[in-house]
GUMAR-18923 format. One record per atom (N, C-alpha, C): residue in three letters; x, y, z. Coordinates in steps of 0.1 Angstrom, whole numbers, plus 5000, padded with zeros to 4 digits. Layout:
! GUMAR-18923
ALAXYZ
...
This chain:
! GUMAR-18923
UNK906702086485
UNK905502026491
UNK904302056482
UNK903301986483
UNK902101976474
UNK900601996482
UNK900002066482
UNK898902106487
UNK897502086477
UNK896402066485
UNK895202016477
UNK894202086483
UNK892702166478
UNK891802206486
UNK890902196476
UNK889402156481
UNK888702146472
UNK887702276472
UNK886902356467
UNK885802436471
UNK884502416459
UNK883402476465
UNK882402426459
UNK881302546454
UNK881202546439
UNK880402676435
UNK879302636432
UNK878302686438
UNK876502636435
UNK876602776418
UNK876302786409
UNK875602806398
UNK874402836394
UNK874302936387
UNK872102946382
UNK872002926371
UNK873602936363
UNK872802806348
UNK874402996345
UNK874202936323
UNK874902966317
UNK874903146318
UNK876003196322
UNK876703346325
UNK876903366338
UNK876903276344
UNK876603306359
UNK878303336365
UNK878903416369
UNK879903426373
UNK880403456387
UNK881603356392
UNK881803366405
UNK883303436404
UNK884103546417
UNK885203546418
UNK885503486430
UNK886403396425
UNK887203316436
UNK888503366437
UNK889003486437
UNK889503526445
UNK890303516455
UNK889203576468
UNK889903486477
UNK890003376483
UNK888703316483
UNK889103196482
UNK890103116485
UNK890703146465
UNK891903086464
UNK893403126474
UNK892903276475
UNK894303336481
UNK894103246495
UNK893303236502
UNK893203206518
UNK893503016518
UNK893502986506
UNK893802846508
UNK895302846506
UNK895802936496
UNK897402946496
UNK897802976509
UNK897303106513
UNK897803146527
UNK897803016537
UNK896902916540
UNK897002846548
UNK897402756545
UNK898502696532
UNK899502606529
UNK900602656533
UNK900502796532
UNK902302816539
UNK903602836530
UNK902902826516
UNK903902836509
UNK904502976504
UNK905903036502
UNK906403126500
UNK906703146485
UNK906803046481
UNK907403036464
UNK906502906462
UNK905802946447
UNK905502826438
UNK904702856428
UNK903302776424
UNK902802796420
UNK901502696423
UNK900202806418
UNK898702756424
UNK897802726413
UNK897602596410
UNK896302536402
UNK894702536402
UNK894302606394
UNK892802636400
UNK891902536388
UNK891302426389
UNK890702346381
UNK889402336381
UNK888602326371
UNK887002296371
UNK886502166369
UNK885902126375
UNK885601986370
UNK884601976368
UNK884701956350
UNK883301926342
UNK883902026331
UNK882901946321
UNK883302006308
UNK882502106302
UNK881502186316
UNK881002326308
UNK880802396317
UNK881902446323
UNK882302516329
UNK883902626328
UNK884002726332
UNK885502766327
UNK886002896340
UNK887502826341
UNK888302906349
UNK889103016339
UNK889403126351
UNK890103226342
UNK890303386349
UNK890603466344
UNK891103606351
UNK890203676342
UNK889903816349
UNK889203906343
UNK889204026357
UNK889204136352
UNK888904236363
UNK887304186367
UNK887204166375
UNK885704126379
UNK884904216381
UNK884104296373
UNK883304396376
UNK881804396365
UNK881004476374
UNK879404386367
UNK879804466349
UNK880204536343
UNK880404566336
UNK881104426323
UNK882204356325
UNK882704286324
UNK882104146325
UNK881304156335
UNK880504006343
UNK879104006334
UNK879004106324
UNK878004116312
UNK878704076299
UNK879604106298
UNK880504136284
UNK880904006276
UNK881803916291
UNK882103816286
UNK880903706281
UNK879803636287
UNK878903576286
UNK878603636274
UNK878203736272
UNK877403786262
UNK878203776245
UNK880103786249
UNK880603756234
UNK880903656229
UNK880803546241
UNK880403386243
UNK879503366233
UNK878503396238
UNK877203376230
UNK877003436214
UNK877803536210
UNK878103586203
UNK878803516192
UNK880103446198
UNK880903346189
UNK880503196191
UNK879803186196
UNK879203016201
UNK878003046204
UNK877103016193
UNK875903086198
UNK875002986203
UNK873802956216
UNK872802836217
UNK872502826205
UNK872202686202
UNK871702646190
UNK871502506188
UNK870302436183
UNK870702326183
UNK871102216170
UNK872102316164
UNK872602236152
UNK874002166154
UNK874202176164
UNK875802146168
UNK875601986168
UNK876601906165
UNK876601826165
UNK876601686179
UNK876501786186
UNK876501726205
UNK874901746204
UNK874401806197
UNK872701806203
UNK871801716191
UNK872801676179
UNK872501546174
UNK872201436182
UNK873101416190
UNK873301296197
UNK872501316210
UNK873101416219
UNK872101416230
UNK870901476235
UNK871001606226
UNK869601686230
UNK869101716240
UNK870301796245
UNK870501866259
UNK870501986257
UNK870702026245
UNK870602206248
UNK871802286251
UNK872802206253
UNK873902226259
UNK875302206248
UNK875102216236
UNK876402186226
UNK876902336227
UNK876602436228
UNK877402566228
UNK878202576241
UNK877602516254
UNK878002526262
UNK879302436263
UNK879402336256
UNK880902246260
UNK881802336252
UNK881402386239
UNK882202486229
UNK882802616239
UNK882002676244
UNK882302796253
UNK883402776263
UNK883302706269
UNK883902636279
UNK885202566275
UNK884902526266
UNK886502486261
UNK887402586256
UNK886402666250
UNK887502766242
UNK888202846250
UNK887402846265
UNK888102976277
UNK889302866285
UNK888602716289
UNK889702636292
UNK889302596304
UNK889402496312
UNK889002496327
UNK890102506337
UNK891002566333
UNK891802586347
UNK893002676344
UNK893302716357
UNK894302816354
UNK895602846362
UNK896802856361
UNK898002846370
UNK898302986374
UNK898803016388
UNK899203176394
UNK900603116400
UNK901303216399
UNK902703186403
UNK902203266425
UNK902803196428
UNK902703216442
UNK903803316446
UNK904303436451
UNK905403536454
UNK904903576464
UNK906503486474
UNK906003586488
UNK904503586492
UNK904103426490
UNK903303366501
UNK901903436490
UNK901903506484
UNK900903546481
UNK900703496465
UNK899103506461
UNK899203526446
UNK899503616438
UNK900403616427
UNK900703726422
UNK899503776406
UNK898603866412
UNK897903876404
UNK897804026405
UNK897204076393
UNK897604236391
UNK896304326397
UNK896704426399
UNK895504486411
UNK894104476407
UNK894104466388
UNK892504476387
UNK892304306376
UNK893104226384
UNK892804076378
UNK892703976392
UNK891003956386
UNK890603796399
UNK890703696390
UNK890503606397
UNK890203456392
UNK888403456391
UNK888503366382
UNK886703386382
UNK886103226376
UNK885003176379
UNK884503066376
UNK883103136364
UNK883203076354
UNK881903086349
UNK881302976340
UNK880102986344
UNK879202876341
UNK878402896328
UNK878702796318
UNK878902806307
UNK877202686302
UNK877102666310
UNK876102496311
UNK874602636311
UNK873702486303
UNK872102596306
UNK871402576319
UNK872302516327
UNK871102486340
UNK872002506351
UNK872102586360
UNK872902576371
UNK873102446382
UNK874202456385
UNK874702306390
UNK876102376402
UNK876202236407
UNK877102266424
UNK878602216414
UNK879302316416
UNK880502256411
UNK882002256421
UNK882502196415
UNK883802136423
UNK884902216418
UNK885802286425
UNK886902336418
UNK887902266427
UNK888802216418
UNK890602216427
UNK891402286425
UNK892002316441
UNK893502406441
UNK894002346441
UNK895702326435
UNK896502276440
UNK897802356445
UNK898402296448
UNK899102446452
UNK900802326454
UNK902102386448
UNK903202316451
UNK904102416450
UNK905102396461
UNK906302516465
UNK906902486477
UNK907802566479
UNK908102576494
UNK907902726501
């Protein structure tokens, strides 16, 4: 069977990080499923899904070696064209990926005691974003 749920992250612009967590877990739980696996997607291209122990320690580290290896700037060749301010931001965001698969075990997510799921906003201006679960198993 195939399950769908959508949820929705408001943003305050680039580092901003959400754990969706549970979230995610409470929408598996309410599919029912025992065995499978669960899709977690971002929609948009400057934004990024992914795991991290979520802690403010961490919720500083990542953004910050982002910016480190993709630094704002407006020489990129996306701010040739549009001059948004935002060419690091599609680079950041792609390099982490927007979505991410959890194997479902015994109804639950199998994720390790100090690994969430986490949304981070890679864009310079915060925005309402859209994530999909999908979730398929029995």
């Amino acid at each position: 069977m195939t399950y769908q749920r959508q949820i929705s992250v408001n943003t305050k612009g680039s580092g901003d990080m959400h754990d969706l967590t549970e979230q995610v877990a409470a929408a598996v739980t309410s599919f029912g499923l025992h065995t499978g696996l669960a899709h977690i997607f971002n929609v948009g291209s400057t934004a990024a899904i992914g795991t991290i122990e979520f802690e403010p320690g961490l919720q500083a580290d990542l953004p910050a070696i982002l910016n480190k290896l993709i630094p704002p700037s407006r020489h990129y060749g996306h701010e040739q064209t549009w001059h948004d301010g935002n060419g690091h931001s599609h680079l950041q965001a792609t390099l982490l990926g927007p979505s991410l698969t959890v194997p479902i075990v015994d109804g639950k997510l199998a994720l390790g005691t100090w690994q969430q799921i986490f949304h981070l906003e890679c864009d310079v201006r915060g925005r309402q974003r859209t994530v999909v679960i999908t979730a398929i198993g029995e």
